[in-house]
mmCIF file of the N, C-alpha and C atoms, coordinates in Angstrom:
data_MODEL
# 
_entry.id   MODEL 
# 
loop_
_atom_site.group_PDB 
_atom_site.id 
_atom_site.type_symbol 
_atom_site.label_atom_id 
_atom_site.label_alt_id 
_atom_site.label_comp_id 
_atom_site.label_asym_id 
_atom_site.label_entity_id 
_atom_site.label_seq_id 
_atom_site.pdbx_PDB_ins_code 
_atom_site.Cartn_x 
_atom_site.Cartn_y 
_atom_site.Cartn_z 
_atom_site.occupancy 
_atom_site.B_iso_or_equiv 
_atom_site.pdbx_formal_charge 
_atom_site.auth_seq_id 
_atom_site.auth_comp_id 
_atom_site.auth_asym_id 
_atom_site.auth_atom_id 
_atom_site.pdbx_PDB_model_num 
ATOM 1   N N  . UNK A 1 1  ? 0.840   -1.166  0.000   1.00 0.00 ? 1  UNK A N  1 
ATOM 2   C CA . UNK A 1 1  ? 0.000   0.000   0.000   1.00 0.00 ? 1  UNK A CA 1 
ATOM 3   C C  . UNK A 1 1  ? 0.888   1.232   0.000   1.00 0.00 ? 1  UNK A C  1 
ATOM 4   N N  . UNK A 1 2  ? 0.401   2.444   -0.626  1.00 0.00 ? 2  UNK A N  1 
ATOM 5   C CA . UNK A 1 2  ? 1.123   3.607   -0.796  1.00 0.00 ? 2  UNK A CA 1 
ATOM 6   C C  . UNK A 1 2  ? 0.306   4.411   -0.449  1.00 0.00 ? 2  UNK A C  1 
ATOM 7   N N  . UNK A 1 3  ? 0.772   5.535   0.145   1.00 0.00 ? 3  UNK A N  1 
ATOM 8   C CA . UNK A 1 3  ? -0.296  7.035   0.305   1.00 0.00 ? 3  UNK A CA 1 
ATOM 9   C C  . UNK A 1 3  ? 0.231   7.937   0.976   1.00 0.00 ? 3  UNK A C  1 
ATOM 10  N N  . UNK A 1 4  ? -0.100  8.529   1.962   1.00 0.00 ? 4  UNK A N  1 
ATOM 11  C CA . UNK A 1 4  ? 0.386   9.763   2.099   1.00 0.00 ? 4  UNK A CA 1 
ATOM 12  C C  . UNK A 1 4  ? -0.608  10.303  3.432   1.00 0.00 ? 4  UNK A C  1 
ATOM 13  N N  . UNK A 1 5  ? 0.203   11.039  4.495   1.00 0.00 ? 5  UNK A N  1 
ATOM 14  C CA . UNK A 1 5  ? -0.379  11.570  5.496   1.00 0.00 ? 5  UNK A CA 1 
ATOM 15  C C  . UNK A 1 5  ? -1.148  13.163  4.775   1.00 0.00 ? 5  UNK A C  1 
ATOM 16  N N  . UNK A 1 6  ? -2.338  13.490  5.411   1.00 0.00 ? 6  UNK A N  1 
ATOM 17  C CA . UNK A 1 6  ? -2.856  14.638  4.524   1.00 0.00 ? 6  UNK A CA 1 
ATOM 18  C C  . UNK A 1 6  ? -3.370  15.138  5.832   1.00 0.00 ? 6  UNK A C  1 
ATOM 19  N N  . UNK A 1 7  ? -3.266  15.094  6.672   1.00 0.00 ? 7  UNK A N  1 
ATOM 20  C CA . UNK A 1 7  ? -2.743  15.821  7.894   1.00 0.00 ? 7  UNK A CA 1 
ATOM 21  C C  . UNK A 1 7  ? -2.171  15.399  9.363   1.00 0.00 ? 7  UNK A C  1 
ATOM 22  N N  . UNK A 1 8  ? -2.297  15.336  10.458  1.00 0.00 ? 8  UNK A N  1 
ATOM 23  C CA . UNK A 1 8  ? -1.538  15.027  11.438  1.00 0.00 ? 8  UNK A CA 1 
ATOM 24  C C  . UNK A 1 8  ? -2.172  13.209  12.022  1.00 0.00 ? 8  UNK A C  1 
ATOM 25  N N  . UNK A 1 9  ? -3.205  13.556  11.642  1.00 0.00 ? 9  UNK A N  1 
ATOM 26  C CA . UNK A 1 9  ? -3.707  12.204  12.357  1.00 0.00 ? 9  UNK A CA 1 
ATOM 27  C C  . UNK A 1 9  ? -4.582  11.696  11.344  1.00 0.00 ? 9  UNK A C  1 
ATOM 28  N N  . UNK A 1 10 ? -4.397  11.506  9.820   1.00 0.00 ? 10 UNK A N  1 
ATOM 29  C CA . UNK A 1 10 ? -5.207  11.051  8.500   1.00 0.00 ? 10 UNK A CA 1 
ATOM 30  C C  . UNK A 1 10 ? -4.243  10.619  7.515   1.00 0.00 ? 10 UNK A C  1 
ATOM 31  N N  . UNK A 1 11 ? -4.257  9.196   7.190   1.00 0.00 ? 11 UNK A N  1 
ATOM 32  C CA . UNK A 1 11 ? -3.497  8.974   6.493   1.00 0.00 ? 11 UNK A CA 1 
ATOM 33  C C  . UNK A 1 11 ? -4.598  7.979   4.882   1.00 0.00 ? 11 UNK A C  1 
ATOM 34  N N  . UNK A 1 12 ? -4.190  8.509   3.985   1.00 0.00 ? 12 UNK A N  1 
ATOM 35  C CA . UNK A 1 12 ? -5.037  8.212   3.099   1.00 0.00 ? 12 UNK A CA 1 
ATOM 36  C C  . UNK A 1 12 ? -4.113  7.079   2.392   1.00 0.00 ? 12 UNK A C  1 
ATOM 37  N N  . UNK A 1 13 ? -4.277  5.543   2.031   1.00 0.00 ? 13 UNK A N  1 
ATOM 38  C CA . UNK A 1 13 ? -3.561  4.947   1.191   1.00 0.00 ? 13 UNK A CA 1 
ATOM 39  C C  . UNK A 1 13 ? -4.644  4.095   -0.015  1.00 0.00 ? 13 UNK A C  1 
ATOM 40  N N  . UNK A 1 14 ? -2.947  3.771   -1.070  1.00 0.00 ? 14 UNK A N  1 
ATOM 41  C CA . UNK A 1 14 ? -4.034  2.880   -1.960  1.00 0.00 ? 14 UNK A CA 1 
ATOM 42  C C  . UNK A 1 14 ? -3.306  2.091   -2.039  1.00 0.00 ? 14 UNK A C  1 
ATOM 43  N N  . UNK A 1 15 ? -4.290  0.384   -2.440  1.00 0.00 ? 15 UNK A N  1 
ATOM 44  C CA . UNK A 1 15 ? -2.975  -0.880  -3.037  1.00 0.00 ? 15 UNK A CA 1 
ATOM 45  C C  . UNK A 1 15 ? -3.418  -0.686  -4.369  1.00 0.00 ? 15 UNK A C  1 
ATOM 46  N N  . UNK A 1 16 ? -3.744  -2.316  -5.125  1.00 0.00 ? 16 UNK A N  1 
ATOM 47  C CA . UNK A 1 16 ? -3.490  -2.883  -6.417  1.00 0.00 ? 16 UNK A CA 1 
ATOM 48  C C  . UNK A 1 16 ? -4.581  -2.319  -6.928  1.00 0.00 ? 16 UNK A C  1 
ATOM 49  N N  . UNK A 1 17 ? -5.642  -2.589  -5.965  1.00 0.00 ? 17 UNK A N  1 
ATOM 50  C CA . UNK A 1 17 ? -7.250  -2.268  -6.244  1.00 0.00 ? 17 UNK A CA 1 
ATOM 51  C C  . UNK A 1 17 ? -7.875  -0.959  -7.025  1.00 0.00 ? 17 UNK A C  1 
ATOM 52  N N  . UNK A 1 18 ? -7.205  0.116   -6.434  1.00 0.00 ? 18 UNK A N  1 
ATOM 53  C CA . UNK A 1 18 ? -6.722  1.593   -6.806  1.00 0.00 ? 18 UNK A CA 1 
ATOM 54  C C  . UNK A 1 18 ? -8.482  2.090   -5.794  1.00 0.00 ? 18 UNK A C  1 
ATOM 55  N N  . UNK A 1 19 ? -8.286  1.664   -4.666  1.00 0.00 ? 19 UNK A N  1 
ATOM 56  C CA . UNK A 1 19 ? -9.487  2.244   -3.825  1.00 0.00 ? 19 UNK A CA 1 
ATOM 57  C C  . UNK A 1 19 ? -8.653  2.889   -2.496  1.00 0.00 ? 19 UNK A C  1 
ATOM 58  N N  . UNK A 1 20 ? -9.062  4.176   -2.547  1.00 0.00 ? 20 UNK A N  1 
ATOM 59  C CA . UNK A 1 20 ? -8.357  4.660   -1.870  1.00 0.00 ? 20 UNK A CA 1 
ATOM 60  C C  . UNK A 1 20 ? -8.867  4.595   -0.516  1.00 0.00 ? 20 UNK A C  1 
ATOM 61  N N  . UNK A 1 21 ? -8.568  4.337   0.531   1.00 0.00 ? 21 UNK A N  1 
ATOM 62  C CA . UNK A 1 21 ? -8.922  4.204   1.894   1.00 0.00 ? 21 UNK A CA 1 
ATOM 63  C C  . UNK A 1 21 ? -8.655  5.594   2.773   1.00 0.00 ? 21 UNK A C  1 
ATOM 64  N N  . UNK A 1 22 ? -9.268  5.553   3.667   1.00 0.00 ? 22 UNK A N  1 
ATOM 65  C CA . UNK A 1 22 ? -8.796  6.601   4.667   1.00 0.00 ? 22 UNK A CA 1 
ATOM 66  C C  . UNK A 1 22 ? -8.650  6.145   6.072   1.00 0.00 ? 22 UNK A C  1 
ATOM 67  N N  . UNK A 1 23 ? -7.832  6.225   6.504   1.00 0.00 ? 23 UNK A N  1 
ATOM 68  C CA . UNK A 1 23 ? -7.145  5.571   8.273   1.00 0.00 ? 23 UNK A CA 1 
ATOM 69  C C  . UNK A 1 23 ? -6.976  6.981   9.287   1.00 0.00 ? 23 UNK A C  1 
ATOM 70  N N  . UNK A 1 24 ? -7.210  7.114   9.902   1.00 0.00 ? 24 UNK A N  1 
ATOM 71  C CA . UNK A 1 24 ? -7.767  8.245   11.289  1.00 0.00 ? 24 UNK A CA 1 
ATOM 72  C C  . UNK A 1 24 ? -7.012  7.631   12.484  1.00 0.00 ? 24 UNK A C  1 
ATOM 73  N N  . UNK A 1 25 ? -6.250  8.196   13.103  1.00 0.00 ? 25 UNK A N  1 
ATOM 74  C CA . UNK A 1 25 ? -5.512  7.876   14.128  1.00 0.00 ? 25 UNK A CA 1 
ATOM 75  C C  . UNK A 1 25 ? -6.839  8.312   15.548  1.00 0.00 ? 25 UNK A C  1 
ATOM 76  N N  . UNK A 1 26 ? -7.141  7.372   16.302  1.00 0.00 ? 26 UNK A N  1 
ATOM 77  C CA . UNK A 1 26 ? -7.858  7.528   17.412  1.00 0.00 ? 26 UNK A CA 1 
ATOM 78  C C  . UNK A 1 26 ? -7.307  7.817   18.850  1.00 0.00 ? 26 UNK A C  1 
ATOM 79  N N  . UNK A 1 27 ? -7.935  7.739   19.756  1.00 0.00 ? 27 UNK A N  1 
ATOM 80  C CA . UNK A 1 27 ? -7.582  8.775   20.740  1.00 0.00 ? 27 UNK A CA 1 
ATOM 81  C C  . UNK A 1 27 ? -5.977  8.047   21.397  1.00 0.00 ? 27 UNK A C  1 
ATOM 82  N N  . UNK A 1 28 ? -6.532  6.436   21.415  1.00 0.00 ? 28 UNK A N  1 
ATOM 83  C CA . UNK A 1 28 ? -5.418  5.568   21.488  1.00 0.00 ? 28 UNK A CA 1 
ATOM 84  C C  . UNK A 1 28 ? -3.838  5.592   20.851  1.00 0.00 ? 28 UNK A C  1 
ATOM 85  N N  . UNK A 1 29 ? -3.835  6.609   19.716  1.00 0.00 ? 29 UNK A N  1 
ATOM 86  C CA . UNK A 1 29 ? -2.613  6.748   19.078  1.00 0.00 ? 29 UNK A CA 1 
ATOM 87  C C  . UNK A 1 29 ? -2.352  5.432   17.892  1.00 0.00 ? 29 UNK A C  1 
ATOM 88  N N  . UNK A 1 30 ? -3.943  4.558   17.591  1.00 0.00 ? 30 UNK A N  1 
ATOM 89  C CA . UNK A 1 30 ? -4.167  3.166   16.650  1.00 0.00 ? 30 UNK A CA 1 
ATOM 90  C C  . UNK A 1 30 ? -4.406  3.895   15.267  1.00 0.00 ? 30 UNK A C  1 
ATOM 91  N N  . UNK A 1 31 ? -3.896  3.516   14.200  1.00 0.00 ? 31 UNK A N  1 
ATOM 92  C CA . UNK A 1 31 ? -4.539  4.242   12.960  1.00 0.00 ? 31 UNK A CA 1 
ATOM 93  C C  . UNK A 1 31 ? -5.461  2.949   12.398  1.00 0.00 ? 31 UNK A C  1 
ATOM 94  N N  . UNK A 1 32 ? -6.885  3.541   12.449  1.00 0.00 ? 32 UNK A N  1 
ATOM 95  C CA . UNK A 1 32 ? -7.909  2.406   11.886  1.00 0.00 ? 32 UNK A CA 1 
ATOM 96  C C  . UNK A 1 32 ? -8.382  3.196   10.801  1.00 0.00 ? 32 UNK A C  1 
ATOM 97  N N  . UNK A 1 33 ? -9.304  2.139   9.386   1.00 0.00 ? 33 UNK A N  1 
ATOM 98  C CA . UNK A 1 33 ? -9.624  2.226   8.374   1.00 0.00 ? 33 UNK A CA 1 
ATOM 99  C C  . UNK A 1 33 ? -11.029 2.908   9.083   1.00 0.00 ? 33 UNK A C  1 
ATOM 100 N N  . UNK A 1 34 ? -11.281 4.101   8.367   1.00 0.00 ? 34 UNK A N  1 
ATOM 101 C CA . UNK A 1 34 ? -12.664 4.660   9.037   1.00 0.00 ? 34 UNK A CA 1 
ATOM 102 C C  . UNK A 1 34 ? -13.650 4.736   7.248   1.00 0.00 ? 34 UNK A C  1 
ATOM 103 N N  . UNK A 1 35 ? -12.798 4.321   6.201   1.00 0.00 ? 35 UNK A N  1 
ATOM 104 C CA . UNK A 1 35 ? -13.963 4.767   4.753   1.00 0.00 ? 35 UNK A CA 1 
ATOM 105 C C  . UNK A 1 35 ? -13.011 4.344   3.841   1.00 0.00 ? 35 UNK A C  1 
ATOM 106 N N  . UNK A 1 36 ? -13.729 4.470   2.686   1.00 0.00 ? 36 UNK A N  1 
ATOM 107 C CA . UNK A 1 36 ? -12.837 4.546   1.113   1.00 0.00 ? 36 UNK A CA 1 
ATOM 108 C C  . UNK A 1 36 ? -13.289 5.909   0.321   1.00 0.00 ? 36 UNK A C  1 
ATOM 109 N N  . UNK A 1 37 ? -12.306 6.411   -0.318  1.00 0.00 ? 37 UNK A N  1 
ATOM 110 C CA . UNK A 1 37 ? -12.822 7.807   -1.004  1.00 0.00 ? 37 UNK A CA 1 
ATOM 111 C C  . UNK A 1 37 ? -13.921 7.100   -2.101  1.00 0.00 ? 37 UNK A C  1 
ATOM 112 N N  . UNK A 1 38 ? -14.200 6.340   -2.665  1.00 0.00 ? 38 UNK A N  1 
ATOM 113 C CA . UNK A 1 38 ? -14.215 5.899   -3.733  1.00 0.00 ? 38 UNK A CA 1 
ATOM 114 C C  . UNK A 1 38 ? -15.950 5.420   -3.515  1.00 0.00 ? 38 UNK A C  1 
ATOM 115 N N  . UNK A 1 39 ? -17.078 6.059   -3.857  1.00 0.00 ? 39 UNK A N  1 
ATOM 116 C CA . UNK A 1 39 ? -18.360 5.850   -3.462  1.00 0.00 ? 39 UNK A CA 1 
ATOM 117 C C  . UNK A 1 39 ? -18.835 4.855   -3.830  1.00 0.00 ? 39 UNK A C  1 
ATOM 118 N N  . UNK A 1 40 ? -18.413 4.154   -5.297  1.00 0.00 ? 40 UNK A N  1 
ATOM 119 C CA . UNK A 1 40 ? -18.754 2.582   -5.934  1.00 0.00 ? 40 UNK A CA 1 
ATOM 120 C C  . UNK A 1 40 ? -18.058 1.335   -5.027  1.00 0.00 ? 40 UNK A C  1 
ATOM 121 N N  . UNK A 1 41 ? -17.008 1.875   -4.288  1.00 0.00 ? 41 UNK A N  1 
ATOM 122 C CA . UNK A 1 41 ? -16.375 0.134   -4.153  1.00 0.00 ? 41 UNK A CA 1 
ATOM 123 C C  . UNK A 1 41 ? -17.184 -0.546  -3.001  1.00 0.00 ? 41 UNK A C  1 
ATOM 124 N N  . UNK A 1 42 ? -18.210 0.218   -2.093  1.00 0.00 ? 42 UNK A N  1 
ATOM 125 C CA . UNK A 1 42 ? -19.014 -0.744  -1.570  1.00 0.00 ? 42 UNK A CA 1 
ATOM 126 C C  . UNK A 1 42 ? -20.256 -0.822  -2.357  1.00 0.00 ? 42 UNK A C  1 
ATOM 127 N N  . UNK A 1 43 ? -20.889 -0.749  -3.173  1.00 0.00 ? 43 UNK A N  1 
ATOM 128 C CA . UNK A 1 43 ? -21.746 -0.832  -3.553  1.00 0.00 ? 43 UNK A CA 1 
ATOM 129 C C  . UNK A 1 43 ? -21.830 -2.210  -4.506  1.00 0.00 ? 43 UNK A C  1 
ATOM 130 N N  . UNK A 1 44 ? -23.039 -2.809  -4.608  1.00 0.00 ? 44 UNK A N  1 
ATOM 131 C CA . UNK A 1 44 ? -23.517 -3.633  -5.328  1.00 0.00 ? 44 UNK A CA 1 
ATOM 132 C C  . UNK A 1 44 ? -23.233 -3.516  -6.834  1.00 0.00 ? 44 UNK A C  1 
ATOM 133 N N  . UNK A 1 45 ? -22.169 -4.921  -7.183  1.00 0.00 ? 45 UNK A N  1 
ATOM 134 C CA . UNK A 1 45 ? -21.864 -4.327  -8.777  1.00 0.00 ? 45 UNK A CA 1 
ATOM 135 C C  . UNK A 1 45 ? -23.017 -5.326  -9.827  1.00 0.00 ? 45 UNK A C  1 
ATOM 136 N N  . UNK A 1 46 ? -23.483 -4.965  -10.388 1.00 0.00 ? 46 UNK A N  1 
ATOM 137 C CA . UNK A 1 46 ? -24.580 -5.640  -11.292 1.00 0.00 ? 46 UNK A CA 1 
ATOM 138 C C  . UNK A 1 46 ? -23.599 -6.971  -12.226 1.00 0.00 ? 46 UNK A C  1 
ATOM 139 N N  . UNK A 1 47 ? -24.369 -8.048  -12.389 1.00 0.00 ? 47 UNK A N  1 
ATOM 140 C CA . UNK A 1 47 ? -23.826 -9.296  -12.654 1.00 0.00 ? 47 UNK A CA 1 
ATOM 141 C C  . UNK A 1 47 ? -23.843 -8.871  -14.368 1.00 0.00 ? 47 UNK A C  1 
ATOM 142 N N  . UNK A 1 48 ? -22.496 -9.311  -14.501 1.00 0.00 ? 48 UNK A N  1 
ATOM 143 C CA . UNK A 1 48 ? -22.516 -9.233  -16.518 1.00 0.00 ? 48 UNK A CA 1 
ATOM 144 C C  . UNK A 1 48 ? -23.305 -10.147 -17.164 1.00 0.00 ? 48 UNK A C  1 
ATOM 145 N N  . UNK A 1 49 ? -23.986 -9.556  -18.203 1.00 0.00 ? 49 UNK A N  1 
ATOM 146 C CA . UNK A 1 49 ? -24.644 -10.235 -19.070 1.00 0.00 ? 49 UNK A CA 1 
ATOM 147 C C  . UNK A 1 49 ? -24.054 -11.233 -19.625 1.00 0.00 ? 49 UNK A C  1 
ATOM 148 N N  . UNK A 1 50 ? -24.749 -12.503 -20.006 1.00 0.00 ? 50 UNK A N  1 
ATOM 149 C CA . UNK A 1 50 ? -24.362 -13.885 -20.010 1.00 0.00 ? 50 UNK A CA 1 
ATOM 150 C C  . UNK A 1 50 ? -24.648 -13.403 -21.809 1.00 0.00 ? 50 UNK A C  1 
ATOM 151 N N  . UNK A 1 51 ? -24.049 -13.668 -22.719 1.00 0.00 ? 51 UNK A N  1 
ATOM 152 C CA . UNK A 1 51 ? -24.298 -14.003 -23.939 1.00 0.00 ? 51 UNK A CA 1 
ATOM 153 C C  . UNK A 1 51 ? -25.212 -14.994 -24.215 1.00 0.00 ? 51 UNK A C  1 
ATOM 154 N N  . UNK A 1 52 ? -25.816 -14.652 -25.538 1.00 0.00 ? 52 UNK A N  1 
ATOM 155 C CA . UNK A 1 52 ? -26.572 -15.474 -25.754 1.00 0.00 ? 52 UNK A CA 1 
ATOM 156 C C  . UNK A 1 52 ? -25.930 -16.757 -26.375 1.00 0.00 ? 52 UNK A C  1 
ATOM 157 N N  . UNK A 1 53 ? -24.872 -16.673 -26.807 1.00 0.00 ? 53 UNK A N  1 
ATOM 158 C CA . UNK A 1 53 ? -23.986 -17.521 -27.652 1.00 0.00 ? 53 UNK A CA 1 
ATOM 159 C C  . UNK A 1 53 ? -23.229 -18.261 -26.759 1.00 0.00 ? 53 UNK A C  1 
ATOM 160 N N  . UNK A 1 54 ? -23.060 -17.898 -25.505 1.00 0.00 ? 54 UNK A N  1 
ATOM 161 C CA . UNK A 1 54 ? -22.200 -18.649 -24.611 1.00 0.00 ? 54 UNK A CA 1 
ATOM 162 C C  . UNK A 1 54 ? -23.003 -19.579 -23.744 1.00 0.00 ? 54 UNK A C  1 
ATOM 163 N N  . UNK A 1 55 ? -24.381 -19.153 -23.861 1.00 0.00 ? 55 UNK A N  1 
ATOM 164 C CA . UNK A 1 55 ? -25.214 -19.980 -23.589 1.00 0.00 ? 55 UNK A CA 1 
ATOM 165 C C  . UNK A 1 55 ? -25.437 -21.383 -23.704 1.00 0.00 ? 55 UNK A C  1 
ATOM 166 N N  . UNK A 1 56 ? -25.303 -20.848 -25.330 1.00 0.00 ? 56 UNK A N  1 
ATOM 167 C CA . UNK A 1 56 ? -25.868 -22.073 -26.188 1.00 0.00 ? 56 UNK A CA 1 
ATOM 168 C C  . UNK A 1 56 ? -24.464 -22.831 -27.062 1.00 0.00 ? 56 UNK A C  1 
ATOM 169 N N  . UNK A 1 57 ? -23.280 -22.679 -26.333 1.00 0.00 ? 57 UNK A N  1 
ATOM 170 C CA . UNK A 1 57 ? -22.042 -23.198 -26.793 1.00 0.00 ? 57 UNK A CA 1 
ATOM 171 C C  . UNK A 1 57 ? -21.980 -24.201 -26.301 1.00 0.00 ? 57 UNK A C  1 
ATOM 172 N N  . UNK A 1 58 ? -22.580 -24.806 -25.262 1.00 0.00 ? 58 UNK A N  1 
ATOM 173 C CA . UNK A 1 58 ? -22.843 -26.040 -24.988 1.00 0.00 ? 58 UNK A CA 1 
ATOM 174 C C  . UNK A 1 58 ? -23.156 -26.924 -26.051 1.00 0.00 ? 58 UNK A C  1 
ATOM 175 N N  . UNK A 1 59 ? -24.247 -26.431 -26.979 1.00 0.00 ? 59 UNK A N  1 
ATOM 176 C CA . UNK A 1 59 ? -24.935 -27.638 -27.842 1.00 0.00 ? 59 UNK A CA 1 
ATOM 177 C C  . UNK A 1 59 ? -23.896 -28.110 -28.983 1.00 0.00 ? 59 UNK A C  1 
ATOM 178 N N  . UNK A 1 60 ? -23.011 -27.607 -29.323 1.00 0.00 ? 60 UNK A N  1 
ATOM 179 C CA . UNK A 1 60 ? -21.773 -27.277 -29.869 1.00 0.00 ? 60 UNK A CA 1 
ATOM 180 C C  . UNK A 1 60 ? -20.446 -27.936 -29.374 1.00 0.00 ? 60 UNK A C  1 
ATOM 181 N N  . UNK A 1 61 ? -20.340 -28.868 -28.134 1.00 0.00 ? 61 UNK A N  1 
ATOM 182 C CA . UNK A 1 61 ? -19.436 -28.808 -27.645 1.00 0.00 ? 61 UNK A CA 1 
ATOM 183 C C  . UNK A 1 61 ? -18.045 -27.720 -27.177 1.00 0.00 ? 61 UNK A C  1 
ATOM 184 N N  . UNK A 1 62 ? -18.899 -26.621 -27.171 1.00 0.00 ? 62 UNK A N  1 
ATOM 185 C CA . UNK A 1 62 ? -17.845 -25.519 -26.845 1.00 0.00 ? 62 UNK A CA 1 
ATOM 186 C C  . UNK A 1 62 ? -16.769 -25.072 -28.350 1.00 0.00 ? 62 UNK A C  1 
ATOM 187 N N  . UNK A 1 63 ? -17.868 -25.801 -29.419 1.00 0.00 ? 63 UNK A N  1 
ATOM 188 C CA . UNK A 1 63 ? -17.059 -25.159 -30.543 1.00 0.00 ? 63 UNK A CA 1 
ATOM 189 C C  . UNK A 1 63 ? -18.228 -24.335 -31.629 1.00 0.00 ? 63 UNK A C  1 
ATOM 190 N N  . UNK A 1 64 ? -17.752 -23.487 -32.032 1.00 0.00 ? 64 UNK A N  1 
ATOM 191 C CA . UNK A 1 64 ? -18.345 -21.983 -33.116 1.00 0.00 ? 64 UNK A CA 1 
ATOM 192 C C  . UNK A 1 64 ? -18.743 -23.062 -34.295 1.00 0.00 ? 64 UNK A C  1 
ATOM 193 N N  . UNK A 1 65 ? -17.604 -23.292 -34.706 1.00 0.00 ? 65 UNK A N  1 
ATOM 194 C CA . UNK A 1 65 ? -17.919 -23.833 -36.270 1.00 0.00 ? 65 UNK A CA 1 
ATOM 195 C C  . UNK A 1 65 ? -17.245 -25.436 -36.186 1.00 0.00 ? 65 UNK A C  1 
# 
């Protein structure tokens, strides 16, 4: 993970994912994950459409032609 303090007790990082997190140092002096900047990465991602052709590549043995 990489990022950067953006003020005394907020440290914002990102990994591979490219979701940026935000960590808040608490009264304890612990830096915990309190959010992600990033408003989609908790959200529900809609399932990709299944082709119609990949469907039916079965009847085919998994071959076109």
């Amino acid at each position: 993970m990489k990022g950067c303090f953006v003020n005394e007790d907020t440290y914002v990082g990102s990994g591979f994912d490219k979701a940026p997190m935000v960590f808040k140092k608490n009264a304890k002096g612990i830096y915990a994950r309190t959010g992600c900047l990033d408003a989609g990465f908790n959200k529900d991602r809609p399932k990709p459409v299944e082709k119609e052709f990949a469907k039916r590549a079965i009847s085919f043995d998994g071959k076109a032609s």
